[in-house]
C-alpha positions, 0 to 999 in steps of 0.5 A: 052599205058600210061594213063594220070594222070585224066584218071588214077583218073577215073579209080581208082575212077570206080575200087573202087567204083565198081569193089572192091565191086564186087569182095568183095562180089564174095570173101564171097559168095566163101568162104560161099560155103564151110563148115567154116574152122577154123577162122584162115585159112578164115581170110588168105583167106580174106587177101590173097584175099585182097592183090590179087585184087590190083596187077592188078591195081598197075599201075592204082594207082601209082601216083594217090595222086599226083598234076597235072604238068599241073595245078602247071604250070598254078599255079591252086591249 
């Protein structure tokens, strides 16, 4: 199923907004749960899990930054 560009911006717009905070907030109270490792291994946690939450959604933000064909043909900005 191939999204169209404007449902493509909503939805991205709904994953950052809602659902990063959500799976932020789910990554520290995780890792609060066990005894502080060293600062070096949390912090490869915390980027390891900042790279994981977006794989999913690669498709999602391909292409999100880019103008509308529909607009330029109308000649809206």
């Amino acid at each position: 199923m191939k999204l169209s560009l404007r449902s493509r911006k909503v939805f991205a717009l709904l994953i950052l907004c809602v659902a990063l905070p959500v799976y932020i907030f789910v990554a520290v109270t995780i890792v609060g749960l066990f005894e502080r490792p060293h600062m070096l291994v949390e912090f490869g946690i915390y980027a390891l899990a900042g790279i994981l939450w977006a794989l999913p959604f690669k498709s999602v933000f391909l292409g999100v930054g880019a103008k509308d064909a529909h607009q330029n043909a109308k000649g809206q900005d």
